[in-house]
N, C-alpha and C positions, 0 to 999 in steps of 0.2 A: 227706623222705617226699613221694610223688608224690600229685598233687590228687586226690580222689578224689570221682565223682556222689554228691552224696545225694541219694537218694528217699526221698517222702514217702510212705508209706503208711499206707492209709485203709481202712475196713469201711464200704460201705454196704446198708442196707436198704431198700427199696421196700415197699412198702403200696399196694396197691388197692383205692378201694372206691366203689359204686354199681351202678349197672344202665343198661344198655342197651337200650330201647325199638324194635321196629321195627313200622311200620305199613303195610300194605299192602292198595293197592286195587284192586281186579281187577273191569272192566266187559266180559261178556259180550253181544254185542247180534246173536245167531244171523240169519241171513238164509234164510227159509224161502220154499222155492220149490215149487209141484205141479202134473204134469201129470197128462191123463187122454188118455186111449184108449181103442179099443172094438176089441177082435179081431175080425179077419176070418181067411178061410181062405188066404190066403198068409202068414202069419203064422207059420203053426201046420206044422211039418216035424220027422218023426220025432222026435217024443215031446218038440220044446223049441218054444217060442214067442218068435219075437223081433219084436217092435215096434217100428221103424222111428222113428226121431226127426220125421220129418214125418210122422206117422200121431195124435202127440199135438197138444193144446192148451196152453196155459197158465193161469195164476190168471186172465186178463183174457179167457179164451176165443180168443184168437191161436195160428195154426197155426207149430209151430216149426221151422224150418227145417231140410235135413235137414245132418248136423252140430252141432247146436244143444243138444241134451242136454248137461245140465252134467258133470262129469268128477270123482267124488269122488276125493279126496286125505286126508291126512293130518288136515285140520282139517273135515274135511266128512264126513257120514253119509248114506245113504238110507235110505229104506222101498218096500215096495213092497207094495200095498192089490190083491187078487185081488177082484172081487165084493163089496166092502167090506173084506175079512176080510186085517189084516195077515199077512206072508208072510215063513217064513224067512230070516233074510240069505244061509245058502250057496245056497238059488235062485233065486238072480240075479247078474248081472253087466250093468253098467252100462257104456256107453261114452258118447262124443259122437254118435256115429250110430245108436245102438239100446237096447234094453233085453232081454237075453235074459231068460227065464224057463225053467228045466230042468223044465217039466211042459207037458203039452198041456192047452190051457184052451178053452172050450167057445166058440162064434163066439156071436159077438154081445155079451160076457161084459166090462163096465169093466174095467180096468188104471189104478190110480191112483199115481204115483211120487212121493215127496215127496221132495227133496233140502233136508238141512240144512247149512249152510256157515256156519261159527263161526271164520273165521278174522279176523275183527272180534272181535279178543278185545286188549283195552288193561290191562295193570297196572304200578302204581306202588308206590313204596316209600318211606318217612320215615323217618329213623331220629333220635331223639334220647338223651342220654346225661345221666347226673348222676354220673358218675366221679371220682374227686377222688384223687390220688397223693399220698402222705407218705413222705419220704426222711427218713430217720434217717444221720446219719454220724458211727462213734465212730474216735477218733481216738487 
């Protein structure tokens, strides 16, 4: 009779138990920025107002350059303050060199824009575990 493999065959079980812990920490640190402006009458053309980036100031009272206006994106928001009085987001649009507004506004009338930019946003995560595995093998 010719040799023959034996195999060993075995059942096992596995058992899992405990819990997995994760912790996570998430530091927001927004960067708020605001200009101001004061309409004049080239500003103001068929029923839209656009505000020229060197027409504003900054938080330090500094004229800002024209192109200067910040450029929201994806992690960034505006406002835009009429005479005090916040203002729809769809009237307005935002560039580097202007601030359009889709209504005629009265000369002489503040424009306050605040840009918010949250892209200074940092998060972490820890994870720890008290898992414990039990193999049973019947034989």
């Amino acid at each position: 009779m010719p040799a023959e493999l034996i195999k060993l065959v075995l059942s096992a079980a596995n058992t899992v138990t405990g819990d997995v812990t994760v912790s996570t920490t998430t530091d927001v640190s927004p960067v708020i920025s605001r200009y101001a402006a004061n309409v004049t009458a080239l500003m103001i053309l068929g029923g839209v107002t656009t505000i020229p980036a060197a027409s504003f100031r900054d938080d330090n009272g500094d004229p800002v350059p024209a192109g200067g206006l910040p450029v929201p994106d994806a992690s960034s928001a505006f406002n835009v303050f009429v005479n005090g009085v916040l203002q729809q987001g769809e009237l307005s649009t935002l560039t580097a060199n202007s601030l359009a507004i889709n209504a005629g506004i009265l000369l002489g009338v503040p424009v306050v824009l605040e840009f918010q930019d949250f892209s200074n946003v940092t998060s972490s995560s820890a994870a720890s575990n008290t898992l414990g595995v039990t193999t049973t093998i019947d034989t």
